[in-house]
C-alpha positions in Angstrom: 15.4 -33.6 0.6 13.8 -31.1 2.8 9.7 -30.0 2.4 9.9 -27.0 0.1 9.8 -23.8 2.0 6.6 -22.3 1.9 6.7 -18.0 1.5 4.3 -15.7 0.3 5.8 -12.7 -1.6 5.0 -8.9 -0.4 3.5 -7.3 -3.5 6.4 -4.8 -3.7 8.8 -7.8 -4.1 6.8 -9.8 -7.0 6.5 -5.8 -8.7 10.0 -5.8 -8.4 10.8 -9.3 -9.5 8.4 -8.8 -12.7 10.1 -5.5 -13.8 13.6 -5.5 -12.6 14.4 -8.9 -12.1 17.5 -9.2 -9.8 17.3 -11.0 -7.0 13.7 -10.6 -6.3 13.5 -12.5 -9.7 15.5 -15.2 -8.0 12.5 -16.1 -5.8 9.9 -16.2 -8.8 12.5 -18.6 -10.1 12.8 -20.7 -7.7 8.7 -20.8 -7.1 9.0 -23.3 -10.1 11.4 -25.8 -8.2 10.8 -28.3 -5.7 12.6 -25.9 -3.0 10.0 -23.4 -2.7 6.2 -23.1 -2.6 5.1 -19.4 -3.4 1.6 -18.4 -2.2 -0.7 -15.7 -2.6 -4.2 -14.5 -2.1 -6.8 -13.5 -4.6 -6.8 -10.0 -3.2 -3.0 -9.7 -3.1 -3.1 -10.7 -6.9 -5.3 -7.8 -7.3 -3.2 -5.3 -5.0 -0.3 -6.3 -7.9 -2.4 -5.8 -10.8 -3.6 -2.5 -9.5 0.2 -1.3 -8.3 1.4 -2.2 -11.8 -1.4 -0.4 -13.7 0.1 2.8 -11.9 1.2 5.6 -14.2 4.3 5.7 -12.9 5.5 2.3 -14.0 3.9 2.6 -17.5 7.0 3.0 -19.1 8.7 -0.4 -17.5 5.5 -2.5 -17.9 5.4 -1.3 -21.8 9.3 -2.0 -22.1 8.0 -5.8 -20.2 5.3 -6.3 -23.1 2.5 -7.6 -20.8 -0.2 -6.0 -19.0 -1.1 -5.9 -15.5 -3.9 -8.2 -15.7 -1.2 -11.0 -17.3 1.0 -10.0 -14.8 -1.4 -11.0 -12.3 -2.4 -14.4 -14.2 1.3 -15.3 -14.5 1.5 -14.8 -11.2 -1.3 -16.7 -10.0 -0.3 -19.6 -12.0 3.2 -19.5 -10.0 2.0 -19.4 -6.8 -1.2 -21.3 -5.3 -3.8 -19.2 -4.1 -5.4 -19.9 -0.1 -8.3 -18.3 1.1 -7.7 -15.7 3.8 -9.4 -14.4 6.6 -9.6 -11.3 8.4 -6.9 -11.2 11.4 -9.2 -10.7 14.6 -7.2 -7.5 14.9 -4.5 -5.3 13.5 -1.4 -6.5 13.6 0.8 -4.5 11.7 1.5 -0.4 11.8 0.2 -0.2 8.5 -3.4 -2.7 7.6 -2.5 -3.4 4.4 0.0 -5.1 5.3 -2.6 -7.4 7.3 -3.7 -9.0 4.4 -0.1 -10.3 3.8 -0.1 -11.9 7.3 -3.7 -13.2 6.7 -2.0 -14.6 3.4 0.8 -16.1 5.3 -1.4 -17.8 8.0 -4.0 -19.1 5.7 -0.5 -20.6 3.5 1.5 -21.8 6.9 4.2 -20.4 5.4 7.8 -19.7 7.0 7.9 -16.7 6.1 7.0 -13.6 4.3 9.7 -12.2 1.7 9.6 -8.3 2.3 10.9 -4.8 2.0 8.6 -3.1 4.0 9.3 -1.6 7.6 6.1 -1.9 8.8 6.4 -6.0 8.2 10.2 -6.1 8.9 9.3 -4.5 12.3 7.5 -7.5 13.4 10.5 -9.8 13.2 8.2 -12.8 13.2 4.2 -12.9 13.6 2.9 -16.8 14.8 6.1 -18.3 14.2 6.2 -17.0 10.1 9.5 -15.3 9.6 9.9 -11.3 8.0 12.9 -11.6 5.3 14.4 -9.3 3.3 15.1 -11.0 -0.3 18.7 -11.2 0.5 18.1 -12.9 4.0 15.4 -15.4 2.1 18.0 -16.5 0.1 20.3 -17.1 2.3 18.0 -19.4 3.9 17.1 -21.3 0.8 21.3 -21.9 -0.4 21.9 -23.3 3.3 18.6 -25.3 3.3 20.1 -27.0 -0.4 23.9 -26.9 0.6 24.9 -30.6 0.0 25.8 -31.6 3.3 29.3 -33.5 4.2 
């Protein structure tokens, strides 16, 4: 069996995978085997909380049953929180997204699951992958293909 693959979520795709489920939800899923390793940061758990707690979405997280704050607890449980540090400097077009490369160092993850263009851009920052969810699991189904 290969080391679980280690990937820290962008918030949009945990958001996504909470509310909509779909593939997104796949990943959460698969958080809870031995294949993957989710991480996260305290301050990205709190960029969720705050993005879900967003009028907008009031209707979806009602229709859910759970507020933002358990969101972010479930969440947390999931995935094990690192400590981050500042990058020395920016990295991507858009510093919030920094912190999800700080995450992703601090985790030495291979890679961070995305679906922003200011991430996607990158291609690959210190050897940690940018994946779309579709492209993620991809990876995953021909890391656990029995082999012949």
């Amino acid at each position: 069996m290969n080391a679980p693959l280690r990937l820290v979520l962008d918030t949009n795709v945990v958001l996504s995978a909470l509310l909509w489920e779909g593939r997104p939800a796949e990943l959460l899923d698969l958080g809870a085997t031995d294949r993957v390793r989710l991480f996260t940061s305290e301050r990205l758990v709190a960029e969720l909380e705050q993005s879900l707690a967003k009028p907008r979405l009031a209707s979806r997280l009602k229709a859910v049953g759970l507020t933002p704050q358990q969101h972010g607890a479930n969440y947390a449980s999931l995935a094990s929180i690192v400590a981050t540090a500042p990058l020395p400097e920016p990295v991507s077009r858009d510093s919030d997204d920094d912190h999800v490369l700080a995450c992703a160092l601090a985790a030495s993850a291979d890679a961070v699951i995305t679906g922003d263009e200011d991430l996607l851009v990158l291609g690959a920052f210190r050897g940690i992958a940018m994946l779309r969810v579709a492209e993620c699991l991809a990876v995953i189904a021909a890391l656990t293909e029995p082999r012949e």
